[in-house]
C-alpha positions as a Markdown table, in Angstrom:
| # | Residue | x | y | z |
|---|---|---|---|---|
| 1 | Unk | 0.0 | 0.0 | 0.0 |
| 2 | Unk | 1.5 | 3.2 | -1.2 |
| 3 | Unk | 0.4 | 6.4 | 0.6 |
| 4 | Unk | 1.4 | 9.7 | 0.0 |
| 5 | Unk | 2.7 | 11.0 | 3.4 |
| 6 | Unk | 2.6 | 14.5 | 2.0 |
| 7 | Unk | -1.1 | 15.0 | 1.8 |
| 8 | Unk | -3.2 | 15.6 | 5.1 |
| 9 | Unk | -4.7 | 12.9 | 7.6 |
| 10 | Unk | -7.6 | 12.3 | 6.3 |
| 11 | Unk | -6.5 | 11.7 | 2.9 |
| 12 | Unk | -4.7 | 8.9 | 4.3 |
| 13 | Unk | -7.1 | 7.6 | 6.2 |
| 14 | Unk | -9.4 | 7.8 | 2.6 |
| 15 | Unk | -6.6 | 5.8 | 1.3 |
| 16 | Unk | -6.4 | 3.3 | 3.6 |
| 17 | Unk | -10.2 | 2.6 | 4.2 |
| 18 | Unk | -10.9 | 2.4 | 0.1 |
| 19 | Unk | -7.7 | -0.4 | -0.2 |
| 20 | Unk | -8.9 | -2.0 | 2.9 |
| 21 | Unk | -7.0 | -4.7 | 3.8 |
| 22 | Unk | -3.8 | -3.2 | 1.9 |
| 23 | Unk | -1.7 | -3.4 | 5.2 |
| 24 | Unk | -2.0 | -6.2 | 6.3 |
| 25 | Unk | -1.4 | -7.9 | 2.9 |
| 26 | Unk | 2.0 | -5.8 | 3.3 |
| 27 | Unk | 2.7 | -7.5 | 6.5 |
| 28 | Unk | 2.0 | -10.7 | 5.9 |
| 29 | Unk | 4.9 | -10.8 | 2.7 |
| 30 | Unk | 7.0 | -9.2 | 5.2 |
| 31 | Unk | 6.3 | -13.0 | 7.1 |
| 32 | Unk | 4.2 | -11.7 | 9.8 |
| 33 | Unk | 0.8 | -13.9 | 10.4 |
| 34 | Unk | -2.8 | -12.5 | 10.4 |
| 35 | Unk | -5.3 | -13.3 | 12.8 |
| 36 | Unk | -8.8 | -12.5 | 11.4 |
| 37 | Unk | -11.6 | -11.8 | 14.4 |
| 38 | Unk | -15.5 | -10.5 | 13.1 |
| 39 | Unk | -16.7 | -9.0 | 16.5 |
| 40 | Unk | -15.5 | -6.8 | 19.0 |
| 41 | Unk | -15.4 | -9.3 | 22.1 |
| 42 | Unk | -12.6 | -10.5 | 20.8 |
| 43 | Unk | -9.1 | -10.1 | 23.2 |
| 44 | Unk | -7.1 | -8.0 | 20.5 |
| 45 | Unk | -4.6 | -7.1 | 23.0 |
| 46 | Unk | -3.6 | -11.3 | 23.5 |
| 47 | Unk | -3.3 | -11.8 | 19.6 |
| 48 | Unk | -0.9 | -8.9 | 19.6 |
| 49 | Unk | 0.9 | -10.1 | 22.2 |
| 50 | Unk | 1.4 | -12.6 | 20.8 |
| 51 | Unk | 3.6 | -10.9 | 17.9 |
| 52 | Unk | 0.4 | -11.7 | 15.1 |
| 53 | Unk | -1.4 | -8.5 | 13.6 |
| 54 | Unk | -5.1 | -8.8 | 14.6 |
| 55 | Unk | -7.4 | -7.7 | 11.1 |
| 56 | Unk | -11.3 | -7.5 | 11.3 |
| 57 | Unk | -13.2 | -9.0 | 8.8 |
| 58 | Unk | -15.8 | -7.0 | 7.8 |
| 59 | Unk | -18.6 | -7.3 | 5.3 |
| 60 | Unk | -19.1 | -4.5 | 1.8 |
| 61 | Unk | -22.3 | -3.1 | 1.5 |
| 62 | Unk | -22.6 | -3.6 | -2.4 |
| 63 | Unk | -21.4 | -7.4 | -3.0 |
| 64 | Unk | -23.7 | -10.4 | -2.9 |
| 65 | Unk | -23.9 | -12.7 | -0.4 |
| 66 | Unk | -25.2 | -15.7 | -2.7 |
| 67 | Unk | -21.8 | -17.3 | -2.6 |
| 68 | Unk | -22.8 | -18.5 | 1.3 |
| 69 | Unk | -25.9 | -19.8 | 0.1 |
| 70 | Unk | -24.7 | -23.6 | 0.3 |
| 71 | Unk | -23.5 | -23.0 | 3.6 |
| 72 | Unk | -25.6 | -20.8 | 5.3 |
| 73 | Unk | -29.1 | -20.4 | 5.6 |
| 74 | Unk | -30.6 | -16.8 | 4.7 |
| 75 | Unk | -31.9 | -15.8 | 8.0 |
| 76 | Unk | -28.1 | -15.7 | 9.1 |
| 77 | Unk | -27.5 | -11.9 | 9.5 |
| 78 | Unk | -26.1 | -10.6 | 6.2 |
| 79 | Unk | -23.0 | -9.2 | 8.3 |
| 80 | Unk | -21.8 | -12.7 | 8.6 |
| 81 | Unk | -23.3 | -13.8 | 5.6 |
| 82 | Unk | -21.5 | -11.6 | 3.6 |
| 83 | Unk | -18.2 | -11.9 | 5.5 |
| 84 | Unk | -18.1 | -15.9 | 4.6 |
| 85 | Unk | -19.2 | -15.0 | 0.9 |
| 86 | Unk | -16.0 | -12.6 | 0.5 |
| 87 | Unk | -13.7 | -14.9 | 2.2 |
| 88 | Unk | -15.0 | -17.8 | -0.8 |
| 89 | Unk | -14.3 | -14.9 | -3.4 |
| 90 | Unk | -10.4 | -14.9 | -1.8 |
| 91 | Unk | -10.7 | -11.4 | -0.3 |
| 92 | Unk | -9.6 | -12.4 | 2.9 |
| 93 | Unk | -7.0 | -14.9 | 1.6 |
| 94 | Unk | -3.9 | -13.4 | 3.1 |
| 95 | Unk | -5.3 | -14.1 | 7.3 |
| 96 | Unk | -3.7 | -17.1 | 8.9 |
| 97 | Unk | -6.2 | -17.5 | 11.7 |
| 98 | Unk | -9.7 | -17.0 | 13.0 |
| 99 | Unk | -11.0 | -16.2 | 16.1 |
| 100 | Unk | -14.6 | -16.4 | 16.9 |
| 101 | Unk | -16.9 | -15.5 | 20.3 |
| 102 | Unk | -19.6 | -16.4 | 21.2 |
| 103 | Unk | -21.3 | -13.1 | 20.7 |
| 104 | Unk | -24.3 | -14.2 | 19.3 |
| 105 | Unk | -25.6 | -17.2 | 17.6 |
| 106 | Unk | -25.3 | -15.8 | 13.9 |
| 107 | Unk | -21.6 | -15.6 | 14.6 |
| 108 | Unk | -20.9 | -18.8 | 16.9 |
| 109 | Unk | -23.3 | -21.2 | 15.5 |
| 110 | Unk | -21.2 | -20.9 | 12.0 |
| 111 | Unk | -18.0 | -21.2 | 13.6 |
| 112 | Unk | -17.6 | -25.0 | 12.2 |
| 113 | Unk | -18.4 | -23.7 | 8.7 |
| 114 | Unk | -15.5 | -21.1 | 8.6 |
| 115 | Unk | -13.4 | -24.0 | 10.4 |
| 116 | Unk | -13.9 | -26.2 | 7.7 |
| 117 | Unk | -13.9 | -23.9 | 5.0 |
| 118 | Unk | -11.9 | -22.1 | 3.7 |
| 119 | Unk | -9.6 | -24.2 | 5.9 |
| 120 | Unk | -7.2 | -21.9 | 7.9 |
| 121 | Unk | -4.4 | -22.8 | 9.8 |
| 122 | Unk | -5.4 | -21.4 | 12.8 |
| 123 | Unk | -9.7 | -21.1 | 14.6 |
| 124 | Unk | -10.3 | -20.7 | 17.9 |
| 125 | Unk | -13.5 | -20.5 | 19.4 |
| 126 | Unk | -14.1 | -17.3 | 22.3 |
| 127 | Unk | -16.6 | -19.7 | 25.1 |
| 128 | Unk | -18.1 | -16.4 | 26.3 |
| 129 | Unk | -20.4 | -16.5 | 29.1 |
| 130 | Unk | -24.1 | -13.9 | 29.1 |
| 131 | Unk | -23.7 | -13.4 | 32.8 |
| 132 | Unk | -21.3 | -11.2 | 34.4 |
| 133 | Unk | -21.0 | -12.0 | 37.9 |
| 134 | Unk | -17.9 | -13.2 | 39.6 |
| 135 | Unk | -18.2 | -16.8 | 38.8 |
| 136 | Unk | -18.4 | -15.8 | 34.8 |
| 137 | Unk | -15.5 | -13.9 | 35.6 |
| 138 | Unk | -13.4 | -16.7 | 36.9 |
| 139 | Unk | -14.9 | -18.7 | 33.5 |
| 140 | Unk | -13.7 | -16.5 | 31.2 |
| 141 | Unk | -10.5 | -16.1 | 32.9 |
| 142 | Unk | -9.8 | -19.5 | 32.1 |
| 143 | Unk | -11.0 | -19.1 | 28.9 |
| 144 | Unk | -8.9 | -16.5 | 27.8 |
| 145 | Unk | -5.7 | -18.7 | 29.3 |
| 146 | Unk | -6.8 | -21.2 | 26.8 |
| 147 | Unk | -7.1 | -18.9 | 24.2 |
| 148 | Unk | -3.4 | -18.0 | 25.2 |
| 149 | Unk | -2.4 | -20.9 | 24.7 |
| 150 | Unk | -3.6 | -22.1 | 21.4 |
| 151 | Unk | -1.9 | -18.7 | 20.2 |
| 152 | Unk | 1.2 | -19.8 | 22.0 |
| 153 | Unk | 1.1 | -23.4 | 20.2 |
| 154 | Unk | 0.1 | -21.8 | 16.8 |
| 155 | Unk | 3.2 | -19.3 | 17.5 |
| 156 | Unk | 5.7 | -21.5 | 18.9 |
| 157 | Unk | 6.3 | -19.2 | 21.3 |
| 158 | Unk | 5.3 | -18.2 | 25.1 |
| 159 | Unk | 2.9 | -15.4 | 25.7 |
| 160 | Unk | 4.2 | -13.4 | 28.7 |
| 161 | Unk | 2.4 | -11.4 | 31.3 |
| 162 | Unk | 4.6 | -8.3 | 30.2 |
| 163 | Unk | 3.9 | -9.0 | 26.7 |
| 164 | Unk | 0.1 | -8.7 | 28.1 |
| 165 | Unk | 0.5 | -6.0 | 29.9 |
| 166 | Unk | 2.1 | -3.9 | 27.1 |
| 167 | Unk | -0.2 | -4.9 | 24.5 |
| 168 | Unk | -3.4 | -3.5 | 26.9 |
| 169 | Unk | -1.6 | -0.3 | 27.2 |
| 170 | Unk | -1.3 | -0.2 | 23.4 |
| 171 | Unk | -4.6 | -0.6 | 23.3 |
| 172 | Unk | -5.7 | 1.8 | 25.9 |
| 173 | Unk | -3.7 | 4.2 | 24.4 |
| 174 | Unk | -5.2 | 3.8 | 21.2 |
| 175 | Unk | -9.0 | 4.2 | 22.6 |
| 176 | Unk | -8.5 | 7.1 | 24.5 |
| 177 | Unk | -7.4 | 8.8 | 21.5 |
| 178 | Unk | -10.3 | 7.2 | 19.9 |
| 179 | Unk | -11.9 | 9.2 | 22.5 |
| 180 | Unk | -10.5 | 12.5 | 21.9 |
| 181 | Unk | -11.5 | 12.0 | 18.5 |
| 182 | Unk | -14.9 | 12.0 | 19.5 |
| 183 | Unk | -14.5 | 15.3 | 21.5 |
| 184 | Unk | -14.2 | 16.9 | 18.4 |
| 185 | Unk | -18.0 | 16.4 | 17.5 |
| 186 | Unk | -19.2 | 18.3 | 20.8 |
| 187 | Unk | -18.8 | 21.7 | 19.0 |
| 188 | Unk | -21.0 | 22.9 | 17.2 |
| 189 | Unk | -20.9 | 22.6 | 14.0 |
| 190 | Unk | -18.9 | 19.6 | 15.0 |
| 191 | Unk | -14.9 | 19.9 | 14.0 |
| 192 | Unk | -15.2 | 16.5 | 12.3 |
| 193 | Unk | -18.1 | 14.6 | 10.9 |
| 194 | Unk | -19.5 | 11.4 | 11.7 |
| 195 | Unk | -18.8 | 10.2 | 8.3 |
| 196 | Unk | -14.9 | 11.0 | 8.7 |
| 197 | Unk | -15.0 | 9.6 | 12.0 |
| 198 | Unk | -16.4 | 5.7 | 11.2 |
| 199 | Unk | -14.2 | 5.9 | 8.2 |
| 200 | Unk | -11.1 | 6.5 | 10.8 |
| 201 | Unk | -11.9 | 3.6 | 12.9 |
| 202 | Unk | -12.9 | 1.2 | 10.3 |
| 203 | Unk | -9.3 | 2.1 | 8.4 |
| 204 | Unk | -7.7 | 1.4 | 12.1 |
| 205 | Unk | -9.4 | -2.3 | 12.4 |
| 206 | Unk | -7.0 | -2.9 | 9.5 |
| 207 | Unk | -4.2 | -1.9 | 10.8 |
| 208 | Unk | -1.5 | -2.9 | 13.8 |
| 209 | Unk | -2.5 | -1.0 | 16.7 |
| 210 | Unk | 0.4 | 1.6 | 16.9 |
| 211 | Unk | 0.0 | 2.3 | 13.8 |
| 212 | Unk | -3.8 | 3.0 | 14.1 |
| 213 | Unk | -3.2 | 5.4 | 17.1 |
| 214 | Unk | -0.5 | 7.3 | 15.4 |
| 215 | Unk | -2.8 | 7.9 | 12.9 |
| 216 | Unk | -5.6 | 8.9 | 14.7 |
| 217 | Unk | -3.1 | 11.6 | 16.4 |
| 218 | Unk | -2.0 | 12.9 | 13.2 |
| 219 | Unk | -6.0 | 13.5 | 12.3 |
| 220 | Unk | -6.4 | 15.0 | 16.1 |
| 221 | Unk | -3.2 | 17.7 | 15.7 |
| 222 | Unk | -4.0 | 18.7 | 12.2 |
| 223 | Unk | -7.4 | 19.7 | 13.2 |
| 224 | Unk | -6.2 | 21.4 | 16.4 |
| 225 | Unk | -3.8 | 23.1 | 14.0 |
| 226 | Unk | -6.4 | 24.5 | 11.4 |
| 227 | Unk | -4.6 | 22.4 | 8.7 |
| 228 | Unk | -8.2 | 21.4 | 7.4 |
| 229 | Unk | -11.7 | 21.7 | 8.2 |
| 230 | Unk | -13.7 | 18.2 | 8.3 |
| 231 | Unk | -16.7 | 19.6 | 9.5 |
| 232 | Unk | -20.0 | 18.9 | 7.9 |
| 233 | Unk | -20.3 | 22.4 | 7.5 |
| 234 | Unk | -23.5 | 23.3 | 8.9 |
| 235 | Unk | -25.4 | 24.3 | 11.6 |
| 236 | Unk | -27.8 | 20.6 | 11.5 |
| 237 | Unk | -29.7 | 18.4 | 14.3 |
| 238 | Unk | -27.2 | 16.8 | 15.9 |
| 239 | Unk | -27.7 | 12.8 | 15.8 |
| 240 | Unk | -26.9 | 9.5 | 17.6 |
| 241 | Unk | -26.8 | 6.8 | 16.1 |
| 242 | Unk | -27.7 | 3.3 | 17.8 |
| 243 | Unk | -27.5 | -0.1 | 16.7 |
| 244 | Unk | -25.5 | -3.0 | 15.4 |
| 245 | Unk | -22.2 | -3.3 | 13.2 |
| 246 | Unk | -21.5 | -1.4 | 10.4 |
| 247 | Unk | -20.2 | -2.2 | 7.6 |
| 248 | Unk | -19.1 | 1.5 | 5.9 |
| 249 | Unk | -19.0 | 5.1 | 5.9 |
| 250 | Unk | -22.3 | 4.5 | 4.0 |
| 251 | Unk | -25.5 | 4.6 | 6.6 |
| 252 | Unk | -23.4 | 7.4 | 8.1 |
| 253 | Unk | -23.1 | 9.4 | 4.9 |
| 254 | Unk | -26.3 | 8.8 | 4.0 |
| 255 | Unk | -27.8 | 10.8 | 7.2 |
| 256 | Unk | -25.0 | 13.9 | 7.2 |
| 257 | Unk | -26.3 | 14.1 | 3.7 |
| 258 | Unk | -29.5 | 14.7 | 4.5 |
| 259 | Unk | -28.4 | 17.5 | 6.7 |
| 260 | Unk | -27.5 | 16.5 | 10.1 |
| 261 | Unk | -24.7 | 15.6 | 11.8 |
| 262 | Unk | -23.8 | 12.8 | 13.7 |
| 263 | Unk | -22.4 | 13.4 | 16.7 |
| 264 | Unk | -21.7 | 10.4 | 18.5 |
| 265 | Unk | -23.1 | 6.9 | 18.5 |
| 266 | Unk | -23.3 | 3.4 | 19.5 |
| 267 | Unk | -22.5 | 1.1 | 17.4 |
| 268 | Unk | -19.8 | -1.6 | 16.8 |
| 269 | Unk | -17.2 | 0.2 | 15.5 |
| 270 | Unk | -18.0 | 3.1 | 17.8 |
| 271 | Unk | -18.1 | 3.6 | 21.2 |
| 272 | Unk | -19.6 | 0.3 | 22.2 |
| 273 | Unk | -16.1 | -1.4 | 21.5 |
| 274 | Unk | -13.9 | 1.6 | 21.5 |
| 275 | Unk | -14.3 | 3.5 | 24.6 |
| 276 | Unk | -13.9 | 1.0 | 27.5 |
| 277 | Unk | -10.5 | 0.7 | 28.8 |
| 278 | Unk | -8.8 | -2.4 | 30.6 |
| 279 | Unk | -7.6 | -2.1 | 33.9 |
| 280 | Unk | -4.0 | -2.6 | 34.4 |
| 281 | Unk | -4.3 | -5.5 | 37.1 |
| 282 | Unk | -1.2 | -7.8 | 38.8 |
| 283 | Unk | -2.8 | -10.8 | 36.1 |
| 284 | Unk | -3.4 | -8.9 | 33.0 |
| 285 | Unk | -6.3 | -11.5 | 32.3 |
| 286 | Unk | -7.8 | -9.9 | 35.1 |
| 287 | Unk | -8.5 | -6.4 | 33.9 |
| 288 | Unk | -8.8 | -8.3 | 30.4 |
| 289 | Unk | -11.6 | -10.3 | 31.5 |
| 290 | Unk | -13.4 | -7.2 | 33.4 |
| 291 | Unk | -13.3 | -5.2 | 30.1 |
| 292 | Unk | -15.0 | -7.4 | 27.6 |
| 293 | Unk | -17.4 | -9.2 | 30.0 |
| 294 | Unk | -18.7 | -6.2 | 32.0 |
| 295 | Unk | -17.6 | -3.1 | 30.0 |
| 296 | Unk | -19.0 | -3.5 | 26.7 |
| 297 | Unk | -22.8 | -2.7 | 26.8 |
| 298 | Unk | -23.8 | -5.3 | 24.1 |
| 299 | Unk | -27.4 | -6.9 | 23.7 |
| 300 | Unk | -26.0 | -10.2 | 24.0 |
| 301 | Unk | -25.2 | -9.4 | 27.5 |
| 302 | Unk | -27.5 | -10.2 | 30.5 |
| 303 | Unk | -28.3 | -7.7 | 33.0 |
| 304 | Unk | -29.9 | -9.0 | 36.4 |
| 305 | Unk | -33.5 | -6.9 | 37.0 |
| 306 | Unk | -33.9 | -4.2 | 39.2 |
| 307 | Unk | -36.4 | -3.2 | 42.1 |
| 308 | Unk | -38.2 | -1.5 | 39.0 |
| 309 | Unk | -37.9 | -1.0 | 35.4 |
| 310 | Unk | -36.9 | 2.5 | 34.9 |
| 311 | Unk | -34.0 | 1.6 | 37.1 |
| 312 | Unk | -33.1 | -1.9 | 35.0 |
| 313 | Unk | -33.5 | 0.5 | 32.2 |
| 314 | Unk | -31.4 | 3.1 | 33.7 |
| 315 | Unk | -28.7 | 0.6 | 34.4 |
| 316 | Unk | -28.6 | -0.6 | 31.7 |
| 317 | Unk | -28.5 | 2.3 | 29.1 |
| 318 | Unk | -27.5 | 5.2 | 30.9 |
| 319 | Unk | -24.3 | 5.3 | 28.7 |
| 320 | Unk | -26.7 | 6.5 | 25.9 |
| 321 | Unk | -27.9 | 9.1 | 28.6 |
| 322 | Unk | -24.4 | 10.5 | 29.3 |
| 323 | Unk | -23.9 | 10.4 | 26.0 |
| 324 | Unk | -27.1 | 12.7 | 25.1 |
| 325 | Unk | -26.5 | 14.7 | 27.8 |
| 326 | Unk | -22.8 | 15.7 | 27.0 |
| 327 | Unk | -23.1 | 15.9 | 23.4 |
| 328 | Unk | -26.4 | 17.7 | 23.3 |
| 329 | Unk | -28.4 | 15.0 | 20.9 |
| 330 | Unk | -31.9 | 16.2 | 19.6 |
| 331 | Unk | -32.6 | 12.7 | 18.0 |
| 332 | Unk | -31.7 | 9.3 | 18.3 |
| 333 | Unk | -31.9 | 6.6 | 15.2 |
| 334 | Unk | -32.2 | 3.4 | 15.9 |
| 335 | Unk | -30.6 | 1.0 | 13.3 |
| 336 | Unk | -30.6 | -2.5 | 13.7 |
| 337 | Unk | -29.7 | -5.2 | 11.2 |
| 338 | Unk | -32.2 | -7.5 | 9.6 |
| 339 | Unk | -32.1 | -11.1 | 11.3 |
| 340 | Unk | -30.0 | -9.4 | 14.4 |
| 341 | Unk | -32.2 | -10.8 | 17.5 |
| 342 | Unk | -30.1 | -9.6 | 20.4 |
| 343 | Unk | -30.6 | -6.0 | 19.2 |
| 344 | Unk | -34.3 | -7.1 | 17.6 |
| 345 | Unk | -35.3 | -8.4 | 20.9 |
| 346 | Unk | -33.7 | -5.0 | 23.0 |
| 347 | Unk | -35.3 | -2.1 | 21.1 |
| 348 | Unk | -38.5 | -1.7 | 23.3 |
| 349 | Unk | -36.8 | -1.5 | 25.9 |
| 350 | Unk | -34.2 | 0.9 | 24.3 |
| 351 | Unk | -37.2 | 2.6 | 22.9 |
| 352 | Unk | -38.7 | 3.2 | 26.4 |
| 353 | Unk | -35.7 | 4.6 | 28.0 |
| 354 | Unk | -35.6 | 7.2 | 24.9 |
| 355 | Unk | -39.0 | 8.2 | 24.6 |
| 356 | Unk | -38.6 | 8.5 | 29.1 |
| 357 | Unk | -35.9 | 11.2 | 28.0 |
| 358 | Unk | -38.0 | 12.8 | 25.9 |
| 359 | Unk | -35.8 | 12.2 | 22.6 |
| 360 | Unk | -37.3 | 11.7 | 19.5 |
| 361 | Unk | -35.9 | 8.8 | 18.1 |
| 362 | Unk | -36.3 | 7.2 | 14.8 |
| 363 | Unk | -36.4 | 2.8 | 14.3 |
| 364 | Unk | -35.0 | 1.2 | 10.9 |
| 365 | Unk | -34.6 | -2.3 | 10.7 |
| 366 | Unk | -33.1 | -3.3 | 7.2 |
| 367 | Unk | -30.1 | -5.4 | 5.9 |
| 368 | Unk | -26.9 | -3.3 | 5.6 |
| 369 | Unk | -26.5 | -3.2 | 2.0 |
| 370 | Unk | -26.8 | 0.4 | -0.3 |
| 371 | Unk | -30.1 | -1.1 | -2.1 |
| 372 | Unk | -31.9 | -0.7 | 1.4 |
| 373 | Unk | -29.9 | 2.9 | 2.3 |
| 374 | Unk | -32.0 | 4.4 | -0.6 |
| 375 | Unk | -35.1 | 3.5 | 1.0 |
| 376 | Unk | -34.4 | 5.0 | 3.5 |
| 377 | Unk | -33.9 | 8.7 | 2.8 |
| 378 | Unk | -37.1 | 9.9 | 3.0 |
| 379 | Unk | -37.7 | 8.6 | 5.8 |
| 380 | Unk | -34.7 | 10.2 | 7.3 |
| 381 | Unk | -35.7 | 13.8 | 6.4 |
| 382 | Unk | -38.8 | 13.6 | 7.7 |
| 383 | Unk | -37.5 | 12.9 | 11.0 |
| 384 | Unk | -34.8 | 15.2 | 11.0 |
| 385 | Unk | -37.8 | 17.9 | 10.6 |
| 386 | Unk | -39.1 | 16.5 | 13.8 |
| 387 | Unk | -35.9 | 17.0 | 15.7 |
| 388 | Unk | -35.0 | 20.5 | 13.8 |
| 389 | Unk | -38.1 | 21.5 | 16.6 |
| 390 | Unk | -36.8 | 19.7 | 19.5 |
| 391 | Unk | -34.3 | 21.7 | 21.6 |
């Protein structure tokens, strides 16, 4: 991948997120492995510690997924879907491994598919637990350690708590700049858009970790520094945007287009995965196991009730009420993915908790592919009319 180092940060970041994938073809001729993941619980900082590049898989919002059609059945999410159909096209040809959770069934119940085909050195399946008490604690613990050491035999090398340790703090390092990026959008107009922003982080998933972060400094500075404006460029309602993975810059585009801006969101890549940190802990599998058990707010987690359901709901989402507060949100949209049931099955309850705000809030449930985006648009504009009179 040849980028121009001349031109500004986002022009690189362009480059990078349009030959996705680019880098880490790069580093694997350079004889470094690949270790492919689809979902965000996966432990990035023990694949990098274990010297292999972590790359996430993602699926393209204007290729078929027929190719999975002897494999899968259509009411698999199209995410996955589509993933499996590119790696048959040889897209993904250059990983070495897979690693899979068990985030949800669309992704773990196909696990023996992608095993099996297209036959990769290296799979290993994530035994993720729903509860996050202390005994799912101790579970996963173990889990992780034999995650460890699958990497360790794959490797042929030992995996030490150092190496752990300096990994999370890559990692933390690179999410709280992740975070400052998302400062940026609490102006107003915002000093970055929504659509710049996903492309950042989906260009980092392709990329080693430092590498990532010293990008996403380079975009931070040169906007502090007046180098380039990346704002929308207009005074619009300022939108958050909830829901499942995505895929592209496009459901993104598609709503600043329309004349609003997003401000913040949370989605998968977003905040969901992006903004917890891990706690630097004696056993790094402590803070490790902390982080992606009980700090990412996913559907697929279970949450024990409380004395009464505003405060189960409160518990639950009030991440989306800090959020609204501190970046002043006048709407909410609600996307989930066709065939998603973890999300399908939360949004009356995330629906409730809005409307108890008092935030308008908009619900779309199609599969992620540009044919359905232009469906959409109308319905887009008319709600942004709605929130242009909520202050």
């Amino acid at each position: 991948m040849t980028i121009d180092n001349s031109t500004d940060s986002l022009t690189r970041v362009e480059q990078i997120y349009n030959d996705y994938g680019s880098r880490a073809k790069e580093l694997k001729e350079q004889g470094t492995k690949i270790v492919g993941y689809l979902c965000a619980y996966t432990p990035l900082e023990i694949i990098t510690a274990a010297g292999l590049i972590p790359f996430r898989i993602k699926s393209c919002t204007d290729k078929p997924d027929s190719q999975a059609d002897n494999y899968m059945e259509n009411i698999v999410c199209d995410h996955v879907r589509n993933c499996f159909a590119l790696s048959l096209t040889g897209k993904y040809n250059f990983i070495d491994g897979l690693v899979i959770p068990h985030a949800c069934d669309n992704i773990s119940r196909t696990y023996n598919i992608w095993k099996h085909c297209p036959g990769l050195p290296y799979t290993h399946f994530l035994n993720l637990p729903h509860n996050t008490d202390r005994s799912s604690i101790e579970f996963f613990k173990a889990v992780l350690g034999s995650f460890i050491k699958s990497l360790e035999i794959f490797t042929g090398k030992p995996i030490s708590h150092d190496a752990l340790t300096e990994s999370i703090n890559l990692y933390n390092d690179n999410r709280i700049k992740i975070h400052e990026l998302y400062e940026l959008r609490k102006h107003n107009p915002p000093l970055l858009s929504g659509t710049h922003v996903m492309q950042t982080l989906i260009a980092g998933m392709s990329l080693p970790v430092a590498e990532s972060t010293k990008l996403i400094n380079n975009i931070i500075s040169d906007i502090k520094q007046n180098k380039h404006s990346a704002s929308p460029g207009k005074n619009g309602a300022r939108i958050m945007i909830i829901g499942t993975e995505v895929a592209d810059i496009s459901l993104i585009k598609l709503v600043e287009d329309s004349g609003a801006n997003i401000i913040i969101d949370e989605l998968c890549p977003g905040t969901r995965e992006n903004f917890p940190l891990t706690d630097i802990t004696d056993d790094p599998l402590d803070g490790l196991a902390e982080r992606y058990l009980k700090k990412i707010n996913c559907a697929r987690t279970f949450f024990e009730p409380e004395k009464s359901y505003q405060e189960y709901l409160e518990k639950r989402y009030s991440t989306i009420h800090q959020f609204i507060r501190d970046y002043h949100v006048n709407g909410v949209i609600l996307y989930i993915r066709k065939y998603c049931d973890p999300f399908g099955f939360d949004v009356p309850e995330i629906r409730n908790y809005l409307h108890s705000l008092q935030i308008p809030v908009l619900y779309l449930e199609e599969d992620y592919s540009r044919s359905s985006f232009s469906r959409l648009s109308t319905k887009i504009q008319a709600f942004l009319e709605i929130t242009s009179t909520y202050e």
